[in-house]
C-alpha positions as CSV (number, residue, x, y, z in Angstrom):
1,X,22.7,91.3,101.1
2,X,23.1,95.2,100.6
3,X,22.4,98.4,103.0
4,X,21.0,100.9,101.3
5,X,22.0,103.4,104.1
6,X,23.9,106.4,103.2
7,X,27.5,106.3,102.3
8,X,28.9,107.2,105.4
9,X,32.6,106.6,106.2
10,X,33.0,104.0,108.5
11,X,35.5,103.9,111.5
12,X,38.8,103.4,110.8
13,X,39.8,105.2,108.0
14,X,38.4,108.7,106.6
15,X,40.3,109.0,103.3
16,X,37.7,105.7,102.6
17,X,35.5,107.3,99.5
18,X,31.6,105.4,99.6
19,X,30.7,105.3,96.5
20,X,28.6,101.6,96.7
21,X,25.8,100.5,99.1
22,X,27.7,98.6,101.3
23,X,27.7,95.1,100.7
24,X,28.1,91.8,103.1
25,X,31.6,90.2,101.6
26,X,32.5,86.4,102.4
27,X,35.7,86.7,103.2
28,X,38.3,85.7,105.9
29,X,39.1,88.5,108.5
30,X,42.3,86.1,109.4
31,X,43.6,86.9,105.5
32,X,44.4,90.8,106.6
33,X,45.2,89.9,109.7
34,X,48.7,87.8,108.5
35,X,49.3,89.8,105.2
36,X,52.2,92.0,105.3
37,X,54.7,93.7,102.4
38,X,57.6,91.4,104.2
39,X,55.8,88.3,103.7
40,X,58.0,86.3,101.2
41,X,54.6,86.0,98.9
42,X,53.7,89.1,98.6
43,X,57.8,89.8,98.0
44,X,57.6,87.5,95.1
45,X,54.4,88.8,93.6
46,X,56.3,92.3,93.6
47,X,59.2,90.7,91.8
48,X,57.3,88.7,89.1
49,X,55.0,92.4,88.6
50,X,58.0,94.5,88.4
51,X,59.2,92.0,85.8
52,X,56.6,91.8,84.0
53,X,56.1,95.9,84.0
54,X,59.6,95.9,82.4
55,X,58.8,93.4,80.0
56,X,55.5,94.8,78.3
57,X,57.5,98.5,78.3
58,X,54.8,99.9,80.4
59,X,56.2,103.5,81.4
60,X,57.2,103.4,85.2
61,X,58.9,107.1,84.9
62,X,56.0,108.8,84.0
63,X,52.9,109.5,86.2
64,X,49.9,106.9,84.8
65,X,46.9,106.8,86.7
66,X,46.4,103.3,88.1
67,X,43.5,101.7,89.5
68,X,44.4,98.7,92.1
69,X,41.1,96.4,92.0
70,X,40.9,94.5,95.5
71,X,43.8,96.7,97.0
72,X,43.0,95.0,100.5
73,X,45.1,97.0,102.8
74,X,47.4,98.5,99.9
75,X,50.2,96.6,100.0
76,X,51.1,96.0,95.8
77,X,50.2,99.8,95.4
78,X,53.1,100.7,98.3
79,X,55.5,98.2,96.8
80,X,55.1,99.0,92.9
81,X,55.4,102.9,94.1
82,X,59.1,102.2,95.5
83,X,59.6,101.4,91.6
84,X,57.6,103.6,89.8
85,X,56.2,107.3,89.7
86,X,52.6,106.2,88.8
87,X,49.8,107.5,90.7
88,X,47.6,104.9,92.2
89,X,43.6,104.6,93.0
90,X,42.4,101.7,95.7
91,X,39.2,99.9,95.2
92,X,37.9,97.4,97.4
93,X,34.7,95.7,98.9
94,X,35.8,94.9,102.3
95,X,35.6,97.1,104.5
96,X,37.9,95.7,106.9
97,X,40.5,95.9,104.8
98,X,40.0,99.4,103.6
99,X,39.6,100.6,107.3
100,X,43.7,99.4,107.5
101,X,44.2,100.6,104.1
102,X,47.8,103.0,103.2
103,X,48.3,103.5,99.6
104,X,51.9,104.9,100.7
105,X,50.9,108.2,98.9
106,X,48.0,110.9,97.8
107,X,45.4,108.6,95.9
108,X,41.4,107.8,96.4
109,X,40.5,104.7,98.9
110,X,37.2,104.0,97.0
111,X,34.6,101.1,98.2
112,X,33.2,100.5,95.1
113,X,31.5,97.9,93.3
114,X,33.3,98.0,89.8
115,X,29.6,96.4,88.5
116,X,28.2,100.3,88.7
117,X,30.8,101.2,85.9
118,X,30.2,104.7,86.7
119,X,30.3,107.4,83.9
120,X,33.2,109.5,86.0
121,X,35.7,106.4,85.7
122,X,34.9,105.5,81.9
123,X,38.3,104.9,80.7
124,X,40.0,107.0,83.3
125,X,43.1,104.4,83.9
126,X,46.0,103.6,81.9
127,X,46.9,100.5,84.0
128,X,44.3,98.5,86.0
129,X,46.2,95.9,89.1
130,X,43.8,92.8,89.6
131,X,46.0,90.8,91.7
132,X,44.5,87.7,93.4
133,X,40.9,89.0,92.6
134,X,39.3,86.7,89.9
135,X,39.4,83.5,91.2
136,X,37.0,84.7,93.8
137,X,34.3,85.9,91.4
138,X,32.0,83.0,90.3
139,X,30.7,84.9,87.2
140,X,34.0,86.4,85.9
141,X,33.0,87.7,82.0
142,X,30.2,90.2,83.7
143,X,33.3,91.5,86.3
144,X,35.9,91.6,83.3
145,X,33.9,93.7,81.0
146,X,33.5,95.7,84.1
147,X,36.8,95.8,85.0
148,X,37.9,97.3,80.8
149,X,35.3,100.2,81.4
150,X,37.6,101.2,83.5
151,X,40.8,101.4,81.4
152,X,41.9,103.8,78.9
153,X,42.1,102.2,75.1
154,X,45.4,100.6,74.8
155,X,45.9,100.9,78.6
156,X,47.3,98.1,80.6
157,X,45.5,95.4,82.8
158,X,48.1,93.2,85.2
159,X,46.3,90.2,86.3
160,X,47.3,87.8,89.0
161,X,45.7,84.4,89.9
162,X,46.7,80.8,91.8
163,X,48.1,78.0,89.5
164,X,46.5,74.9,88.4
165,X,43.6,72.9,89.5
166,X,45.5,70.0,90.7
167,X,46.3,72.0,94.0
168,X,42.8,72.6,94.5
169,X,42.1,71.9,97.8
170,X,40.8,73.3,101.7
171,X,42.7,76.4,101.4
172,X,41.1,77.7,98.2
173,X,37.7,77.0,99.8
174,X,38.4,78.6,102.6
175,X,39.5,81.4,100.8
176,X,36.7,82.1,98.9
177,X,38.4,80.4,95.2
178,X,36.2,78.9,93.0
179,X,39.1,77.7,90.6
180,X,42.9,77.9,90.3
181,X,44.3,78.5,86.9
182,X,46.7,77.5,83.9
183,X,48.5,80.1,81.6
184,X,45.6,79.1,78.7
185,X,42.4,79.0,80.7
186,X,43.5,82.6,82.3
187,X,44.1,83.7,78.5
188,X,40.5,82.0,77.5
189,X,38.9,84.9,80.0
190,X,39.7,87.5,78.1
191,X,38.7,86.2,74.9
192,X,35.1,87.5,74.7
193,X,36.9,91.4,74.4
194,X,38.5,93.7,72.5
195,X,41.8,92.8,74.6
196,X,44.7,90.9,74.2
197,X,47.4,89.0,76.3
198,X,50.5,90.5,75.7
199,X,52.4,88.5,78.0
200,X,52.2,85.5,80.5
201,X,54.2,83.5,83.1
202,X,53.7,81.5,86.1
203,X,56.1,82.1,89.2
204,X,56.8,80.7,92.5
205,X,58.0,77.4,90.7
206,X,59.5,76.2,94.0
207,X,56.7,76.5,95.7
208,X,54.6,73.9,93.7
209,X,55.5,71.1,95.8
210,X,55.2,72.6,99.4
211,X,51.3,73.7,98.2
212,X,50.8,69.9,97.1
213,X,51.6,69.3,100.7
214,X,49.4,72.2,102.2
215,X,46.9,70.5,100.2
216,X,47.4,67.1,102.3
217,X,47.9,68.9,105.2
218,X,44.7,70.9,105.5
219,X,42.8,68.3,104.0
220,X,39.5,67.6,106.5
221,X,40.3,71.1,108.4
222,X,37.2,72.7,109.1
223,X,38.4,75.7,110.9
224,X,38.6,78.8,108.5
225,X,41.2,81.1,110.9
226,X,43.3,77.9,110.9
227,X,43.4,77.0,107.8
228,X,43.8,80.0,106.5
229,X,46.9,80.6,109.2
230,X,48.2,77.7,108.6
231,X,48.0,77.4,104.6
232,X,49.7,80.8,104.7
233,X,51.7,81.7,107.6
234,X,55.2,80.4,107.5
235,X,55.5,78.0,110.4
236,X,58.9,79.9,111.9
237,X,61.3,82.8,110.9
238,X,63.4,79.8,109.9
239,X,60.8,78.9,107.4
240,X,60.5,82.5,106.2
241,X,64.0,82.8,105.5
242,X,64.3,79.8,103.3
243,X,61.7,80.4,101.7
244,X,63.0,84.3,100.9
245,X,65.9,82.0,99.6
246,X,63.7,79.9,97.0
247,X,62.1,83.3,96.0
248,X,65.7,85.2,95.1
249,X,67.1,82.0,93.5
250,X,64.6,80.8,91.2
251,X,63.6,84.8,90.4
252,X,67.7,84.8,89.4
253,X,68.0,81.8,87.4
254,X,64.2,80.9,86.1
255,X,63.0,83.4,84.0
256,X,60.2,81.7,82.4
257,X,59.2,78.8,84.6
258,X,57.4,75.7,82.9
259,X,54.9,75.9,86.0
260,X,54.6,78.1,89.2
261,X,51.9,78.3,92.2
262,X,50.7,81.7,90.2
263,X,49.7,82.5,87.0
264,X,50.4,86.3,85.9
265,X,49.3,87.9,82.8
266,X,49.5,91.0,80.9
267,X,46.5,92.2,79.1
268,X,46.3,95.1,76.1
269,X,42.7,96.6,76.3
270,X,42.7,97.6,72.4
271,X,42.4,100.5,70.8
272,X,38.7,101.7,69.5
């Protein structure tokens, strides 16, 4: 369903930039509600990113023009700014989430469909973030193809998606997946383009087993805001702690897991 209004800032936030009709978007209210840069997850994400930044040799001491793709409320663009000096666009297509939005520094808060690919952001980006974003898109080549428009020839596209079909279950559902993924099948997406992977590997190996058992756990749950608080929220600050534990041991010791709850990927859009 789209509104065809006019592209009027909504409350909230007035840095948000309406560049798309606005759109009705399944998706859970609860997510934003329980997402914070302190949660251990999104701590982790930051770590595996920042080591995979290093890895690839993309410059973090020079000022590239980024494009986060589903920023949500901001939170990778404030965390990968504490290690770099790149300079960092929001898109998004929720307009919850943009209404909380910070991108921790000067930078467009943009709802925009990527879809439009409009002429002014042909190839304007030198790294594109699309953290936790494909799984939720049902038709992905269409959204991919869209998603290189945006990026500069030899520029830089960080993807992050959940791990392996096996733990499939209520919470994915809930959260709008329509698959989980393995290090091959989230190579196999990119195939169709001029692009290739130029680096993979999953993380949050320790983790595995405790979403087999969210899997058991929330398995007949009907409630979304439950499930989703329940198959994300760590159920005490005891909990939390641990599991900060798991996260600093395993990112010490494992640098190349043989399987992790997340799959992320480095992706070269080549040169013309």
């Amino acid at each position: 369903m789209t509104d065809t209004t006019p592209h009027l800032p909504l409350d909230g936030n007035s840095r948000v930039e309406y560049l798309t009709p606005i759109q009705s978007i399944a998706f859970p209210d609860e997510w934003y509600e329980i997402n914070a840069e302190e949660h251990f997850w999104f701590e982790w994400r930051a770590r595996a990113a920042n080591a995979m930044i290093r890895r690839t040799g993309v410059p973090v001491d020079q000022p590239l023009r980024v494009l986060d793709i589903g920023c949500g409320t901001g939170i990778t663009c404030r965390q990968l700014r504490r290690t770099t000096k790149w300079i960092f666009d929001g898109a998004d297509l929720n307009v919850d989430a943009l209404s909380r939005c910070d991108l921790g520094a000067p930078g467009r808060i943009l709802y925009y469909d990527l879809l439009e690919k409009r002429p002014e952001f042909h190839e304007q980006y030198d790294v594109a973030i699309l953290f936790d974003v494909v799984e939720h898109i049902e038709d992905t080549r269409p959204f991919l193809e869209a998603v290189l428009y945006h990026l500069k020839p030899g520029g830089i596209l960080l993807v992050n998606v959940p791990a392996l079909m096996g733990l499939f279950g209520v919470y994915d559902t809930v959260a709008g997946h329509f698959r989980r993924y393995t290090l091959q099948t989230l190579a196999e997406e990119f195939a169709p383009f001029k692009a290739a992977v130029i680096d993979q590997r999953y993380w949050g190996f320790s983790m595995v087993p405790l979403l087999w058992v969210r899997k058991l756990v929330l398995r007949g749950q009907t409630d979304e805001a439950s499930a989703i608080r329940t198959g994300f929220r760590p159920p005490s600050p005891l909990a939390h702690t641990i599991l900060k534990g798991a996260m600093s041991l395993e990112t010490a010791v494992l640098k190349r897991p043989p399987l992790g709850s997340s799959v992320m990927t480095a992706v070269s859009k080549n040169p013309r």
